[in-house]
N, CA, C and O atoms as a GROMACS GRO file, in nm:
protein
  396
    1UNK      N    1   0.082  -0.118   0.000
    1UNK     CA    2   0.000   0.000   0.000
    1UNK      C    3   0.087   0.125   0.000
    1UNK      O    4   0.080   0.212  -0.086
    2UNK      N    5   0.179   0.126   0.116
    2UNK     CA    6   0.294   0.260   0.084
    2UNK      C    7   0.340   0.255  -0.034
    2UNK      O    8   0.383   0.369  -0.052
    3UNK      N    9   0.361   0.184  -0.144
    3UNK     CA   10   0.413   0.237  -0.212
    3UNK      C   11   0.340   0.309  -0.337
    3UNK      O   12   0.379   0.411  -0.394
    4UNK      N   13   0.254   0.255  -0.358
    4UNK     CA   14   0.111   0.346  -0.448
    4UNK      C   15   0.058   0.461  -0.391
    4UNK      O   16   0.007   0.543  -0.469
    5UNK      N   17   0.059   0.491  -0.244
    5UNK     CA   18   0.039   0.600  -0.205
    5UNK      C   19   0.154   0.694  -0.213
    5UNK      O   20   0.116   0.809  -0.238
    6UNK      N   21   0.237   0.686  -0.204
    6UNK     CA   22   0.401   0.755  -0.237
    6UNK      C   23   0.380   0.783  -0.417
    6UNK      O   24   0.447   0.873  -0.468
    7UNK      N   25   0.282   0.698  -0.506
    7UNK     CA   26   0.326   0.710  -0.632
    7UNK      C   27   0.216   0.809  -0.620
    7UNK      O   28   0.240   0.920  -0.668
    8UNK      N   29   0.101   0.789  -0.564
    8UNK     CA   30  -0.054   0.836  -0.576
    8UNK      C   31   0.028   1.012  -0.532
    8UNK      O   32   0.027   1.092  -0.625
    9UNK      N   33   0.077   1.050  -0.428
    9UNK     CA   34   0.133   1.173  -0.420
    9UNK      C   35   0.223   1.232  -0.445
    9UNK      O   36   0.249   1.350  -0.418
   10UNK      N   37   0.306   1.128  -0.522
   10UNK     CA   38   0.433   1.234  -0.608
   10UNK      C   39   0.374   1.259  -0.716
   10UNK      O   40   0.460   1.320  -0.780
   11UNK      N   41   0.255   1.249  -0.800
   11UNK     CA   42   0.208   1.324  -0.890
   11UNK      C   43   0.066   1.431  -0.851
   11UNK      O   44  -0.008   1.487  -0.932
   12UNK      N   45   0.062   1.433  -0.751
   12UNK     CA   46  -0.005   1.556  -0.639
   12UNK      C   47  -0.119   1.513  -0.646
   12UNK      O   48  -0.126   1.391  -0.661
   13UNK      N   49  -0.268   1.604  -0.638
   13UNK     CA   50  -0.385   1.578  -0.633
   13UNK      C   51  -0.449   1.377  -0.616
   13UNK      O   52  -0.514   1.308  -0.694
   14UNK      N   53  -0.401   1.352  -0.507
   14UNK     CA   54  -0.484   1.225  -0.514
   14UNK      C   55  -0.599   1.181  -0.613
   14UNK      O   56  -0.606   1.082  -0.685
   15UNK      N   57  -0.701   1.299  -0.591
   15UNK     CA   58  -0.814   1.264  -0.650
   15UNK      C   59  -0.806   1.266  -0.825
   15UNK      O   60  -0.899   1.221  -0.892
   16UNK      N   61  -0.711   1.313  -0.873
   16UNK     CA   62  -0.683   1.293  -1.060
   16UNK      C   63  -0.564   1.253  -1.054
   16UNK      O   64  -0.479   1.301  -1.128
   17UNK      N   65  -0.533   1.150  -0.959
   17UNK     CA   66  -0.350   1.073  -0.963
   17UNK      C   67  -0.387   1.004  -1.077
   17UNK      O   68  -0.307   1.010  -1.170
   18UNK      N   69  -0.501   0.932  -1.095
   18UNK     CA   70  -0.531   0.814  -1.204
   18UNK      C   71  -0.524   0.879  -1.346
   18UNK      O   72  -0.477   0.814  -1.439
   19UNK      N   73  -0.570   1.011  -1.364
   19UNK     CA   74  -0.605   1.058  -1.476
   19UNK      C   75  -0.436   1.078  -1.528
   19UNK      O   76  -0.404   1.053  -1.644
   20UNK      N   77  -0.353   1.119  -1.442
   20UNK     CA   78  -0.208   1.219  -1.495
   20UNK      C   79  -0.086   1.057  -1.490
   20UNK      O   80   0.034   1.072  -1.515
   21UNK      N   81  -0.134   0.941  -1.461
   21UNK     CA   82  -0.076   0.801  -1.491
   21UNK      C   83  -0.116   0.729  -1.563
   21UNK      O   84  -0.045   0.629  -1.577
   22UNK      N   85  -0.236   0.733  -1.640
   22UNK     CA   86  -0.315   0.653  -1.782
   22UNK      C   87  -0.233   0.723  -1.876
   22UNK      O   88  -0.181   0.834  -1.890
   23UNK      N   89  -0.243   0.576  -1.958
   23UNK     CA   90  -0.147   0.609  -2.075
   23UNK      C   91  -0.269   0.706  -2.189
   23UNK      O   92  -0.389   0.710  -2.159
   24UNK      N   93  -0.243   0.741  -2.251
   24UNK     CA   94  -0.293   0.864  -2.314
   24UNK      C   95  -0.368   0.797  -2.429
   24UNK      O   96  -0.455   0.877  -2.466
   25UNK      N   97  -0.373   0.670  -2.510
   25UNK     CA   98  -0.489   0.618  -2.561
   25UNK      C   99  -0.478   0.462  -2.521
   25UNK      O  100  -0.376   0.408  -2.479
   26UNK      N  101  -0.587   0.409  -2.540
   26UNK     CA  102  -0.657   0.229  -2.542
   26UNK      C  103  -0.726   0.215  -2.403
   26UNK      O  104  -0.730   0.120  -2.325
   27UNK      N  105  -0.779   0.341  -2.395
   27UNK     CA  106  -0.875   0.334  -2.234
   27UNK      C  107  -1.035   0.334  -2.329
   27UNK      O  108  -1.012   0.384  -2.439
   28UNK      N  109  -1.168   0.297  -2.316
   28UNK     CA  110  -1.287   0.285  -2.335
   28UNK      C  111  -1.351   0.469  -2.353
   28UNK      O  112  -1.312   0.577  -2.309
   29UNK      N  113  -1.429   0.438  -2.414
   29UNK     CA  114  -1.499   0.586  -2.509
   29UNK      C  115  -1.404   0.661  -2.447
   29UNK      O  116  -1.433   0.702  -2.334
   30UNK      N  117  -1.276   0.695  -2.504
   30UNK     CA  118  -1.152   0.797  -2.484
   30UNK      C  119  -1.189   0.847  -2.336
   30UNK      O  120  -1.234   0.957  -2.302
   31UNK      N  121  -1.158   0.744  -2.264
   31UNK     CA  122  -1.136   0.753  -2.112
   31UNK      C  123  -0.950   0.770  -2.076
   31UNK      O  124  -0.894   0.741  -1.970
   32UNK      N  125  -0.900   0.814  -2.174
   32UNK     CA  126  -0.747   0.805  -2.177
   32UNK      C  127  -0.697   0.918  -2.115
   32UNK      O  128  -0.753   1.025  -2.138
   33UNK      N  129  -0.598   0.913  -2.037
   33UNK     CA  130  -0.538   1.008  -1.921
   33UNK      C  131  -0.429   1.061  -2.003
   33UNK      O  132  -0.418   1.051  -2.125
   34UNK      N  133  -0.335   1.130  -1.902
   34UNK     CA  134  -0.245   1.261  -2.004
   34UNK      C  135  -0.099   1.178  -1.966
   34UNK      O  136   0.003   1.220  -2.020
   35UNK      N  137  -0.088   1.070  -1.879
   35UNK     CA  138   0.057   1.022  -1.836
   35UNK      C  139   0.171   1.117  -1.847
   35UNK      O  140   0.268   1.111  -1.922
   36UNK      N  141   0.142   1.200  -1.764
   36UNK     CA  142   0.222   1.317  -1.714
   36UNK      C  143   0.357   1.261  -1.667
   36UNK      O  144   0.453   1.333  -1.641
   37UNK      N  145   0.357   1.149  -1.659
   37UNK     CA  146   0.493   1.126  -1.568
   37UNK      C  147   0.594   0.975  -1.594
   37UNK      O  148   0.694   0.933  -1.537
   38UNK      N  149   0.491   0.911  -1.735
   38UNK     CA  150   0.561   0.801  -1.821
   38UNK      C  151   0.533   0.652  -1.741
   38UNK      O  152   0.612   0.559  -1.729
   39UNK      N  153   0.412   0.660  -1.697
   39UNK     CA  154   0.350   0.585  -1.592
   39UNK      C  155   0.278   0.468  -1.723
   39UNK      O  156   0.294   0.350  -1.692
   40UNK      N  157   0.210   0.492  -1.849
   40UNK     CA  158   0.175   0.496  -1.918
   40UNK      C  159   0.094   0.379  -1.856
   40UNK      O  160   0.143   0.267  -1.867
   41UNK      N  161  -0.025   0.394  -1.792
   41UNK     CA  162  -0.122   0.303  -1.715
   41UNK      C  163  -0.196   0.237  -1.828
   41UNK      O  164  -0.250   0.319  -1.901
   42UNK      N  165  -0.212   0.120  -1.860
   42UNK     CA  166  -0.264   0.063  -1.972
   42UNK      C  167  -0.416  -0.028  -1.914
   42UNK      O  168  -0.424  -0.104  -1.818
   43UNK      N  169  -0.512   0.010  -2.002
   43UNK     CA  170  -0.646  -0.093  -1.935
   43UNK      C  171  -0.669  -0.242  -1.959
   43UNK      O  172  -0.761  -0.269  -2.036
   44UNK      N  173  -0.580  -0.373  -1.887
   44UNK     CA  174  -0.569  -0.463  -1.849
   44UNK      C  175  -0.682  -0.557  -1.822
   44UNK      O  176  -0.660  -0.678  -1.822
   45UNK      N  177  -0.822  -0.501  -1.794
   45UNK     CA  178  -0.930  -0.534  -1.733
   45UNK      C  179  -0.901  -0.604  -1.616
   45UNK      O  180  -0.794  -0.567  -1.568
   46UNK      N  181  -0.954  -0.685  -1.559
   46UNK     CA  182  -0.966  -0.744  -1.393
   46UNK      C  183  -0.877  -0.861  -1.383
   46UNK      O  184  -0.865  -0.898  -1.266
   47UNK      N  185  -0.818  -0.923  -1.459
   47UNK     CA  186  -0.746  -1.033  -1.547
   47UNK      C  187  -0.816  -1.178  -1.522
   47UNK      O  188  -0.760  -1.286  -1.502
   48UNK      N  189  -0.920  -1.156  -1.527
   48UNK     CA  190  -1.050  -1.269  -1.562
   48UNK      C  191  -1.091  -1.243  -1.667
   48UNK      O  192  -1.142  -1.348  -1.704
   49UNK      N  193  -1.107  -1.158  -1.757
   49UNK     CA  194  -1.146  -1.176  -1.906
   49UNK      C  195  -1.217  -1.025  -1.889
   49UNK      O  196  -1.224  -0.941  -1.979
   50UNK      N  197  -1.260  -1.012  -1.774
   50UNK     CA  198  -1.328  -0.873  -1.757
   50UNK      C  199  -1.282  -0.733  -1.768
   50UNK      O  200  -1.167  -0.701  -1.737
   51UNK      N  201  -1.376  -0.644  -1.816
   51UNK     CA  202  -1.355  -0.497  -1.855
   51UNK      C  203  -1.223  -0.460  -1.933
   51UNK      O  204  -1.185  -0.343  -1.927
   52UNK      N  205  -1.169  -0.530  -1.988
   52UNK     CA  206  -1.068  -0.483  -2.114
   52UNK      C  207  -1.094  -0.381  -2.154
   52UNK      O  208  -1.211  -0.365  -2.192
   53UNK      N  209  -1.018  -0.291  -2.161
   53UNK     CA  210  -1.023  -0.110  -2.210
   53UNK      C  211  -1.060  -0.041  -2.094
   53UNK      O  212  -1.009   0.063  -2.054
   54UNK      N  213  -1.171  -0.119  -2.029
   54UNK     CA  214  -1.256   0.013  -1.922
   54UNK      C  215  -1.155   0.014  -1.782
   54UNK      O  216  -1.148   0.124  -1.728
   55UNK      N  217  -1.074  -0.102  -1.716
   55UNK     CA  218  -1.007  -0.082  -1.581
   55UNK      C  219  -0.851  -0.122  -1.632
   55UNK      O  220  -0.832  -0.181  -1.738
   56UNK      N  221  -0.734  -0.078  -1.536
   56UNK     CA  222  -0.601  -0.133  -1.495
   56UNK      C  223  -0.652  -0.166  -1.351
   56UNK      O  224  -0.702  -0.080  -1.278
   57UNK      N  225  -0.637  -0.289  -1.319
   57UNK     CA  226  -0.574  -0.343  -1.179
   57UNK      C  227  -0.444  -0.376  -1.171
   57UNK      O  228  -0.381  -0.448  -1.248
   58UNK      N  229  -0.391  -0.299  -1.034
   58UNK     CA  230  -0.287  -0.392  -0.975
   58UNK      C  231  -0.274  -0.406  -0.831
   58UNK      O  232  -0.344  -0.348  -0.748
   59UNK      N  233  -0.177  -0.489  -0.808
   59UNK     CA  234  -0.160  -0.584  -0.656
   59UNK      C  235  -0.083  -0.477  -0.616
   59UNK      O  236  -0.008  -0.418  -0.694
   60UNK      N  237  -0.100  -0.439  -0.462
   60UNK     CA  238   0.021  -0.422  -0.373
   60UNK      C  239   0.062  -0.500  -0.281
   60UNK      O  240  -0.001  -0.605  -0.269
   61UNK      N  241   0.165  -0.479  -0.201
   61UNK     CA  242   0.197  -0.540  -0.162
   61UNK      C  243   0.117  -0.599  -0.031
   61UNK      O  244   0.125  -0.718  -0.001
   62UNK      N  245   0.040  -0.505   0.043
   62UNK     CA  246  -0.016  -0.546   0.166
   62UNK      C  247  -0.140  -0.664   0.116
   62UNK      O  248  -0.226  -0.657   0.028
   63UNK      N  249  -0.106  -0.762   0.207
   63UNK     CA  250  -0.193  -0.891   0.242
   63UNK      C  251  -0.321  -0.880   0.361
   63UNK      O  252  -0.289  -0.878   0.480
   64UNK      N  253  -0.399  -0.876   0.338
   64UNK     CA  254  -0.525  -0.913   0.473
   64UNK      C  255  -0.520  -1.022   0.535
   64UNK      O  256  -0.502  -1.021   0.657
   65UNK      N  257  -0.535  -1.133   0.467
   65UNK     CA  258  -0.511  -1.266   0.524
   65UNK      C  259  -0.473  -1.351   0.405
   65UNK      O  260  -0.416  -1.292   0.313
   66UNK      N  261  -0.497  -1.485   0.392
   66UNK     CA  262  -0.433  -1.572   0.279
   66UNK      C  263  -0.546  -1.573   0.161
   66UNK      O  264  -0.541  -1.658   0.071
   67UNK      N  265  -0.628  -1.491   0.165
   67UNK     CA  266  -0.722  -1.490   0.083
   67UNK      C  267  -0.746  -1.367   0.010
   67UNK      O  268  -0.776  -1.373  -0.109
   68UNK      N  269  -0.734  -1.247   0.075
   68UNK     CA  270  -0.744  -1.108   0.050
   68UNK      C  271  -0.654  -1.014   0.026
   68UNK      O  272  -0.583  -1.010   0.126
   69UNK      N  273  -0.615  -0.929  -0.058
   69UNK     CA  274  -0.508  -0.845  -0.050
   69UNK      C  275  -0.569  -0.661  -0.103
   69UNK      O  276  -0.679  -0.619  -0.139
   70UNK      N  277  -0.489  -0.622  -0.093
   70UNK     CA  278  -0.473  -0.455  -0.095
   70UNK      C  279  -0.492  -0.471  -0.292
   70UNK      O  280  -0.441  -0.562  -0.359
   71UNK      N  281  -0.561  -0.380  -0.337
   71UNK     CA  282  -0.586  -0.337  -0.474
   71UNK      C  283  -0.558  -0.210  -0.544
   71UNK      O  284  -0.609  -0.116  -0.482
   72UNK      N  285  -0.511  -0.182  -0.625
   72UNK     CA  286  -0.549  -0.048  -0.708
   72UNK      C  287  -0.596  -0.074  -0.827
   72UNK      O  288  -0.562  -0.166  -0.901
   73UNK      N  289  -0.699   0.033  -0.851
   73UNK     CA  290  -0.728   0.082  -0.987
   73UNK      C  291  -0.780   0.202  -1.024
   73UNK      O  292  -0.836   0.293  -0.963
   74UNK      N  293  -0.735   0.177  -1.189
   74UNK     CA  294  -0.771   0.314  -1.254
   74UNK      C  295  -0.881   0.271  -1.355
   74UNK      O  296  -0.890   0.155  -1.396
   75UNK      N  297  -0.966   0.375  -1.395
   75UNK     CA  298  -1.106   0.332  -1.477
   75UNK      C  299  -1.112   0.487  -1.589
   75UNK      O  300  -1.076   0.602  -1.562
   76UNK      N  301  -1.166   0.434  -1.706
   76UNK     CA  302  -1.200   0.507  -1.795
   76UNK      C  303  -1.270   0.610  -1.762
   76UNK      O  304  -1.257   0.710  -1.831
   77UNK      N  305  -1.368   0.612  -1.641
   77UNK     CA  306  -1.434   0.693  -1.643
   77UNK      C  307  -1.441   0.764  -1.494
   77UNK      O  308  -1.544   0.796  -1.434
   78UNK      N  309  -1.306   0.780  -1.452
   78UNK     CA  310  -1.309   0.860  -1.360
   78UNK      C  311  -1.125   0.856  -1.342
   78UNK      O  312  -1.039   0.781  -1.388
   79UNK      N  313  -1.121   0.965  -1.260
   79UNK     CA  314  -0.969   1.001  -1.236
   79UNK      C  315  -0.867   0.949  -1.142
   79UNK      O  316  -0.753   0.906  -1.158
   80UNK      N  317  -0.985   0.975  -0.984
   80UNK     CA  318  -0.835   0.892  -0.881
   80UNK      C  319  -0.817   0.740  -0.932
   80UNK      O  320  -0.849   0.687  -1.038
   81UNK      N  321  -0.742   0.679  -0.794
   81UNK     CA  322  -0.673   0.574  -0.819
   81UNK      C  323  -0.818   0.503  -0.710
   81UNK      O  324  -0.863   0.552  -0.607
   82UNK      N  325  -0.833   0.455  -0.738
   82UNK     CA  326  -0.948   0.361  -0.651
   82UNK      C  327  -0.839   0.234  -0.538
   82UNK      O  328  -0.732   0.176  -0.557
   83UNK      N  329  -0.902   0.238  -0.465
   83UNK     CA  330  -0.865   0.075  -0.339
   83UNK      C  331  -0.934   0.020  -0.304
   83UNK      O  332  -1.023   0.058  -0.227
   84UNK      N  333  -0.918  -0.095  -0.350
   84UNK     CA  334  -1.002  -0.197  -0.295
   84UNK      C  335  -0.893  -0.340  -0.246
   84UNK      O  336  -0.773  -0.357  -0.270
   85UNK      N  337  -0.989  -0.425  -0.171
   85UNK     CA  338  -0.960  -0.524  -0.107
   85UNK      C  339  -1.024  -0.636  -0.199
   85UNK      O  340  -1.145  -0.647  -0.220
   86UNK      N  341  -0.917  -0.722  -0.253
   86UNK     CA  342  -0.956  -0.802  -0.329
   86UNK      C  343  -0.948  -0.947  -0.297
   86UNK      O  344  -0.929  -0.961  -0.176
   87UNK      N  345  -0.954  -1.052  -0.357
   87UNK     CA  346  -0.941  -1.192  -0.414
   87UNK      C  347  -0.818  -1.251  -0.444
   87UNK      O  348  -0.775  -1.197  -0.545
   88UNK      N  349  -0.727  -1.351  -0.396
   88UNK     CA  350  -0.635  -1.350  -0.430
   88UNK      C  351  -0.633  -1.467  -0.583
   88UNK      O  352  -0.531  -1.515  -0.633
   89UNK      N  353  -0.780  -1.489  -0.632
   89UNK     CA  354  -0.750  -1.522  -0.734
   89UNK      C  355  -0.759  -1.469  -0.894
   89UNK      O  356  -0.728  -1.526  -0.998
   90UNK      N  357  -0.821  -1.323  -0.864
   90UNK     CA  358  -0.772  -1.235  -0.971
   90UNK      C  359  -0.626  -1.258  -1.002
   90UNK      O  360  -0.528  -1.294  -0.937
   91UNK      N  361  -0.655  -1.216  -1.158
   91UNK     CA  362  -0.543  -1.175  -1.218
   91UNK      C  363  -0.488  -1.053  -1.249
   91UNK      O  364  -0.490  -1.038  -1.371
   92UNK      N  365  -0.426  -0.934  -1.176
   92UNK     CA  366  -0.450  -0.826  -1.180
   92UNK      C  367  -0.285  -0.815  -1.220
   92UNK      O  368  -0.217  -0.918  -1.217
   93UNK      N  369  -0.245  -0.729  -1.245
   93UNK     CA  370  -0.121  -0.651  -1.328
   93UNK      C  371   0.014  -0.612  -1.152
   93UNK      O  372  -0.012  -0.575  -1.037
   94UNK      N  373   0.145  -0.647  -1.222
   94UNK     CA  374   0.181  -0.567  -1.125
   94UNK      C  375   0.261  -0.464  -1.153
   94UNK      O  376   0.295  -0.442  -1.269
   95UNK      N  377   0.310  -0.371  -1.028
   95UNK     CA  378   0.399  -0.255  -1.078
   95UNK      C  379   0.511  -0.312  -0.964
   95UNK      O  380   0.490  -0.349  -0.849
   96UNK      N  381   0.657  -0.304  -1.050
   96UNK     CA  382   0.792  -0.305  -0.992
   96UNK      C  383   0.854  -0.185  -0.941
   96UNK      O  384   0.842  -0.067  -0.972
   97UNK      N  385   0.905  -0.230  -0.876
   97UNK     CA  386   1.000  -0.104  -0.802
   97UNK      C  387   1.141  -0.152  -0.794
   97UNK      O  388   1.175  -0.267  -0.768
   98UNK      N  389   1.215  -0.056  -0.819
   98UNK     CA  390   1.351  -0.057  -0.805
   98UNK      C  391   1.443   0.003  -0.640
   98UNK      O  392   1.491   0.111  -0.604
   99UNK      N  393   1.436  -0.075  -0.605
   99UNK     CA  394   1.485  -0.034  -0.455
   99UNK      C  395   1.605   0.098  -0.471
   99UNK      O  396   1.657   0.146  -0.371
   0.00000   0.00000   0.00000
């Protein structure tokens, strides 16, 4: 979770972090963000076959229990970064970090 929130505020405004990290086209009825910062957020859907174009999910690192974990996403049709608590049998996207 720290580390999406560290990404969520080094590009300022929480609430349009999602919009200024979408890659700038292949988001649903030109739901495409300005990737201000080479983030180039691509729409992945849920990685069950679902919402292709319309969401990016990805994993962080925080765990709930052996079943649940910490989520992000970004959606065509709105700007922040959304959190949710997910499934650990989605297939959702991840982001690396370089220590």
């Amino acid at each position: 979770m720290q580390e999406w929130d560290t990404l969520k505020n080094s590009v300022g405004d929480s609430s349009t972090a999602g919009t200024k990290l979408k890659s700038t086209e292949g988001w649903y009825e030109n739901g495409n963000g300005t990737d201000d910062f080479g983030f180039s957020a691509l729409p992945g859907g849920n990685g069950n076959g679902g919402y292709v174009g319309r969401v990016g999910c990805w994993w962080t690192r925080t765990w709930y229990n052996e079943y649940l974990a910490l989520s992000r996403q970004l959606g065509y049709d709105y700007e922040y970064v959304g959190e949710y608590i997910s499934g650990n049998t989605f297939k959702f996207s991840v982001r690396c970090v370089k220590d």
